[in-house]
N, C-alpha and C positions, 0 to 999 in steps of 0.2 A: 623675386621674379628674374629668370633669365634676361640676359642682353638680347636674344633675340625675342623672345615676343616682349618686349620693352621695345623693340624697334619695329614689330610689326603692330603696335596698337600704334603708335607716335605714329607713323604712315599711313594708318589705316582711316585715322583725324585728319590728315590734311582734308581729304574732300569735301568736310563743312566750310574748308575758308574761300571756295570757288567752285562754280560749275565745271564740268568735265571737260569742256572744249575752250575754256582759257588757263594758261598756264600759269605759272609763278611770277614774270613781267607784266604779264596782264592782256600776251598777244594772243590771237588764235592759234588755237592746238588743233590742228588738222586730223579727221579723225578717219583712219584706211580700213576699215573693217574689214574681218576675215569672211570668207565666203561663205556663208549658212550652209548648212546640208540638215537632215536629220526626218523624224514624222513628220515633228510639231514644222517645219520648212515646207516639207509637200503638203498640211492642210493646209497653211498658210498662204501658200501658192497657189493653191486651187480655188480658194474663197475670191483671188485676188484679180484670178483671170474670167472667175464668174460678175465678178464685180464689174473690172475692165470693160465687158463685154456689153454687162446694161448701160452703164457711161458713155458709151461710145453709142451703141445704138438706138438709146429712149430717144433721142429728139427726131431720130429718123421712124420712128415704129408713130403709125396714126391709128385711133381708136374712134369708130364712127366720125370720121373725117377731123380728127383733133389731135394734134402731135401728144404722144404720152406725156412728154413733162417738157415746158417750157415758160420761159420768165423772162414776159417780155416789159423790161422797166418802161422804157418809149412810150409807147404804146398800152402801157397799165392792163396788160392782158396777161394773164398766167394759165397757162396749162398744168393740173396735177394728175396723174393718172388716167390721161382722157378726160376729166372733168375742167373745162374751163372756167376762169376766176377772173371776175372783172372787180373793180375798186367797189363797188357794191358789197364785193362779196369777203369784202378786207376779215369781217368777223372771226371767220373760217380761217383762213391765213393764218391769224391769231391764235385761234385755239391749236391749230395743225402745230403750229413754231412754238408752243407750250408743252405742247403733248411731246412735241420731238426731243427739248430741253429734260421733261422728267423721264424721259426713257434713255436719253443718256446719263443721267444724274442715279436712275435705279440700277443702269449696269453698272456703275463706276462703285457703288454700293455696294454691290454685290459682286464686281468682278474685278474693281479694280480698273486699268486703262486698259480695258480689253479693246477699245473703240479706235484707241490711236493705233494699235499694231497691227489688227486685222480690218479693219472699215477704212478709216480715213483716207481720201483720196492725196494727200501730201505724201503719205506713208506709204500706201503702194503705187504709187509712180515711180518715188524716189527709189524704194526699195526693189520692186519688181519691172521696174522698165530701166530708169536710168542708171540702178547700181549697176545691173545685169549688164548694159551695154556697156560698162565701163567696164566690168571683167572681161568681159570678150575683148575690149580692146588691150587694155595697158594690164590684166591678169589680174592675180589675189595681190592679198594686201601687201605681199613682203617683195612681188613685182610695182606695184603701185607704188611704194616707199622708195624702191632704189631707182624708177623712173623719175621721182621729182627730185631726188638728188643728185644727178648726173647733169651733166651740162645740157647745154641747146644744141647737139648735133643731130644727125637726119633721123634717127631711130626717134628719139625723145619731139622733133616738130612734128613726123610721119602720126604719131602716135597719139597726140594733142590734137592736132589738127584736125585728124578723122570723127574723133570723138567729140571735139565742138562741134563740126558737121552735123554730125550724126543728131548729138542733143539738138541744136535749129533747128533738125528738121522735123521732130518728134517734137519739139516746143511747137513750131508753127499750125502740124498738124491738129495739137492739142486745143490750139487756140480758135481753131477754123470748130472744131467739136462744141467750144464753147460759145462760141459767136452763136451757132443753131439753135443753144439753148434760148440765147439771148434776144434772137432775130426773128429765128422760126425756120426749119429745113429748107421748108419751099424757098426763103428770102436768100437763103443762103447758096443753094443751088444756083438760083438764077442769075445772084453776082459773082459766081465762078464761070457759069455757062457766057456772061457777059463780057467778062473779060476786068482785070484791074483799071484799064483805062477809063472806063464809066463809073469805077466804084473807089476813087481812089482815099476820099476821106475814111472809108471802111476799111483799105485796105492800110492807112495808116497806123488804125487805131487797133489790127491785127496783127501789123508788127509790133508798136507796144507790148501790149498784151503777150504776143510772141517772144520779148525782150524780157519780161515779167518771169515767164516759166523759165525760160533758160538761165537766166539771175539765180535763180533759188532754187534750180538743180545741179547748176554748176558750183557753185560759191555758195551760196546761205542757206543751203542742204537743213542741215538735222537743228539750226539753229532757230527754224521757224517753232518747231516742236519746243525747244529749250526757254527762247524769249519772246519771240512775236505770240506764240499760242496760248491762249490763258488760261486753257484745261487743264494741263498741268499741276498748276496751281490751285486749281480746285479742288483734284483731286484729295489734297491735303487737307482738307474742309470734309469732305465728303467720305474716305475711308475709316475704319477703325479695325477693331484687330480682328472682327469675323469676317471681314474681307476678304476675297478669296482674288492672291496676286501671282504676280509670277516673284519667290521667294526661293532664299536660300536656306537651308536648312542649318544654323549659325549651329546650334547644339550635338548634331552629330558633326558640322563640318568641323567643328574647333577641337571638340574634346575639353579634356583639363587642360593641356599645353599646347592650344594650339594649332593654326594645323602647319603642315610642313612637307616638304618632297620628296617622292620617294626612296629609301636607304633599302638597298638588297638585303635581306634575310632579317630585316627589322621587322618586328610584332610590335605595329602602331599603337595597339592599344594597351600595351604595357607599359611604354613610355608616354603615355596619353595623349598621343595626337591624333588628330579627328581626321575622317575621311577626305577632304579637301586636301591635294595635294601641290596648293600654290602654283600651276601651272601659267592661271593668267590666261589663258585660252575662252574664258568667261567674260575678259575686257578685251580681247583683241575679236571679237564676232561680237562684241554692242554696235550699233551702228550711233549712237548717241555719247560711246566712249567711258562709260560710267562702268564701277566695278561694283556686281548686283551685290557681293558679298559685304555691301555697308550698309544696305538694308533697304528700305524701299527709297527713291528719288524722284523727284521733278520730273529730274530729266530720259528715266525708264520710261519705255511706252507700249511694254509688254508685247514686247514682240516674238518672244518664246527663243530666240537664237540661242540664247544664253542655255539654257535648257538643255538643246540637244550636243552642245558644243560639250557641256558637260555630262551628258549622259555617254557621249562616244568614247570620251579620258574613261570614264568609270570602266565602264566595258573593255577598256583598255589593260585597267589596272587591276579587274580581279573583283570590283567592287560593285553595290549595289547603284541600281539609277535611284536619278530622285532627289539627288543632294540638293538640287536645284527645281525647281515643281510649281505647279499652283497648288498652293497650301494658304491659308491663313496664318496670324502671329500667334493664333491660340491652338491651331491645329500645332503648331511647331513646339512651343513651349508646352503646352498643358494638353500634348493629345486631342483634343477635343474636337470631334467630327465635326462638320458645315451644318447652322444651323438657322434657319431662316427667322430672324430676328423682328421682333417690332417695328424697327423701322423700315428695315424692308419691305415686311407687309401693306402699311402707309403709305409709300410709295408706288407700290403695285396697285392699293386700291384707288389713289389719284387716279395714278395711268389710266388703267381701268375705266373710271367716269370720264376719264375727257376723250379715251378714245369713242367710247359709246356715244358720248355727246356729240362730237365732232358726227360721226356714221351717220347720225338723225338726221342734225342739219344737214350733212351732205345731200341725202336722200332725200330730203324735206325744201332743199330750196328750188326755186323756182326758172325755169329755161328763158321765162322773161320777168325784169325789171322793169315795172313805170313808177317814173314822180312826177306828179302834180303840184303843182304849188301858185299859190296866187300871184296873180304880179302885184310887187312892192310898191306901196305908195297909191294904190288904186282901190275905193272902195267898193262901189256899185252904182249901176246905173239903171233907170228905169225905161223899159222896153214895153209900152202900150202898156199892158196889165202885168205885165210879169215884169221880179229884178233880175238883173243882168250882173253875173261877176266875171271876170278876166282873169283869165289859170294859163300857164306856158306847163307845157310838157314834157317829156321824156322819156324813151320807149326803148329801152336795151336786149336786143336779144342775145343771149349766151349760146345757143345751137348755129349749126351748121345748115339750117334748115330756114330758109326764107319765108315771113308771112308777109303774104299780100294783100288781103284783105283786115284791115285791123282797124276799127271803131273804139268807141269809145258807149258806157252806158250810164244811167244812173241806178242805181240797185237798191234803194230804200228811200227814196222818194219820187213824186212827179218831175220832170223837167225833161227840158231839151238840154242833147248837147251840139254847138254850132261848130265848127272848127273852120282855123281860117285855112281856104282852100275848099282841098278837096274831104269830104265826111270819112272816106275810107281811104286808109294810106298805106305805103309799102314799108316793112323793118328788113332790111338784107341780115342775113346771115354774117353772125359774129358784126353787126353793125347794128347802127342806132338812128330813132328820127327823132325830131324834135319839131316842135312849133307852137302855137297860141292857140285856146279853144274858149268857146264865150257857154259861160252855164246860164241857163234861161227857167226862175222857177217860180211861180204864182206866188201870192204872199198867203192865199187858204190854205199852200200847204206846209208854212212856216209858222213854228212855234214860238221863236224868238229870234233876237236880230242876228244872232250868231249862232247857226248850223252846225251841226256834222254831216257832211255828205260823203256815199261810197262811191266811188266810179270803178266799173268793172271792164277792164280792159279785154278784147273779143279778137279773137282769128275767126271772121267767120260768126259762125253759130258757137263755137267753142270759146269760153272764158279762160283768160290765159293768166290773167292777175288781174288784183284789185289794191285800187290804192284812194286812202282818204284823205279827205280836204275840209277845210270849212269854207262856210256861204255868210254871207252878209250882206243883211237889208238892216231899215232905217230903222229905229228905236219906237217910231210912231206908228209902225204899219198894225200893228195887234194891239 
């Protein structure tokens, strides 16, 4: 074996003994990446600012008077697509945060971390809002390097200084977007329209939060991806070799000897080196700093840079695109076209039923919730000829639509029902009543001491839900 590829395999192993952004001391390796250009960059750009764009405007867009999506913890009220979600409705939640789990688990399947490079909203802030504003200020990577090694004079504070600015205020406004998810538009308006003075614990816990973004887009950048995210590491569970990643193509890039740089009037493939011409242009446009030609990593998040960074050298040099691609380990090594595997299918069919599932219930539940339930520790009382049980209530409406007439009935047997107050009461919109209501039912038309009773909750002449209970009278009455 030559001394050089004896030196380029020794080098090529360092990156098992550490991640990409700590160096040989163990300190942070500060990672400048080169400016992206290329297709795979313009589709990537474009997914990103269609993305941006519903992020910033769902909690402002209302669908029959209900903010598209919002999640309000406080308050235990969730908006999903105009459908609002009360603690009632956690079921749903559930199955939703299931279904969301295996449909990321089937792309990563099948595609690899295609979710971190183009979906993820850490990924394209960082990448499409705060890199970008960082090239506009302090330039590409090889301006960025010789700015933080030059001293603290006015070019080098002018320069820093704008671009913390600038992140603040793109952090704050970020946090005001998330606040709405959190709050609700309308809440959020109001304590702007109000002014900070009235609002100031919110407007604390804004700057936090505000202090949070700007943290981890200034300083802890690509390292949320590397160690705070745990997908990553999933990945590595969840890939194999019909995966379709973003891959380097080791067997034509290496050759028999190797690959190596370009030599004027050399015929590469006589002396056996592979079309990869060591440029390193493939680790200086990672934004995670990893060189993709050591084969798949943690800390790649398929971002496709690498790709066109290498397709532009190739184009360059005379040679075919590609070196670098979404391929598989079997497409690369054994030819073998993409082929939708068992387990794939398993996971598609899951998806599948729990998306259908979830549709049903969507469709199937109900605009109001009641619960009835006995009061504890209370059995029954004898009312003239009839027993007497004591029930407290609960009457939750999920629409934006106020019932004011709302009773109560019995539906599968005789009785009265007494409620204290008034017989008919009001439920407001997106709110709830509650109170005590007394069941009144002859013992002719009790079969045993302990009933099933249905009570059918009424807007009106219109049944709106129905909710069951049980009755109890004395052991002696029949």
């Amino acid at each position: 074996m030559s001394t050089d590829r004896y030196e380029q395999e020794h080098n090529d192993d360092e990156f098992r003994d550490r991640i990409s952004t700590i160096n040989e001391e163990g300190k942070r390796a500060w990672v400048y990446p080169k400016k992206p250009a290329g297709k795979w960059y313009k589709y990537r750009k474009t997914v990103s600012w269609l993305l941006l764009a519903f992020l910033f405007a769902a909690p402002f867009v209302k669908i029959n008077g209900e903010q598209f999506l919002m999640f309000n913890v406080l308050e235990r009220k969730f908006n999903i697509f105009g459908f609002p979600f009360w603690p009632q409705d956690f079921y749903l939640f559930v199955i939703c945060m299931i279904t969301g789990v295996i449909f990321v688990a089937l792309f990563t399947v099948v595609f690899g971390r295609i979710f971190c490079g183009w979906i993820c909203p850490q990924t394209i802030f960082m990448e499409m809002v705060f890199r970008r504003i960082e090239y506009a200020i302090e330039g590409d990577r090889n301006a960025q390097m010789k700015l933080e090694k030059q001293p603290w004079n006015a070019e080098k504070i002018r320069k820093k200084g704008l671009k913390w600015f600038v992140f603040f205020v793109v952090s704050f406004f970020i946090a005001n977007v998330f606040l709405a998810y959190l709050t609700g538009s309308d809440e959020l308006i109001q304590m702007v329209t109000e002014g900070p003075a009235k609002n100031k614990g919110t407007l604390i816990a804004l700057l936090i939060f505000t202090g949070v973004f700007f943290f981890i887009y200034l300083w802890f950048r690509e390292q949320v991806c590397i160690i705070a995210c745990p997908y990553g590491r999933l990945q590595g569970a969840l890939l194999d070799n019909k995966s379709i990643i973003v891959a380097y193509d080791h067997v034509r890039g290496e050759g028999e000897n190797g690959r190596g740089r370009i030599v004027k009037n050399e015929d590469r493939k006589a002396v056996g080196k592979g079309d990869c011409i060591d440029c390193k242009l493939c680790v200086a446009v990672c934004p995670t700093g990893i060189d993709i030609r050591h084969g798949t990593q943690l800390e790649c998040i398929n971002c496709t840079a690498c790709i066109d960074e290498c397709n532009t050298v190739m184009d360059k040099v005379g040679l075919p695109q590609g070196l670098i691609r979404y391929a598989s380990e079997d497409e690369i090594t054994k030819k073998e076209k993409f082929v939708f595997t068992t387990r794939m299918k398993g996971y598609t069919a899951v998806l599948g039923i729990l998306t259908a599932v979830f549709i049903g219930m969507l469709f199937l539940r109900n605009d109001v919730d009641a619960t009835v339930l006995r009061l504890p520790g209370q059995l029954y009382e004898h009312k003239g000829d009839n027993i007497s049980n004591i029930y407290t209530f609960k009457v939750i409406n999920k629409t934006e639509k106020t019932f004011t007439n709302v009773h109560f009935k019995l539906e599968n047997i005789k009785g009265t029902v007494k409620l204290v107050g008034k017989q008919n009461f009001k439920v407001e919109k997106a709110g709830l009543a509650q109170g005590t209501l007394f069941i009144e039912i002859n013992p002719a038309f009790l079969e045993k001491d302990k009933t099933k009773i249905i009570l059918g909750v009424y807007e009106g002449d219109k049944r709106i839900d129905t909710e069951t209970s049980s009755f109890l009278a004395p052991r002696s009455f029949n």
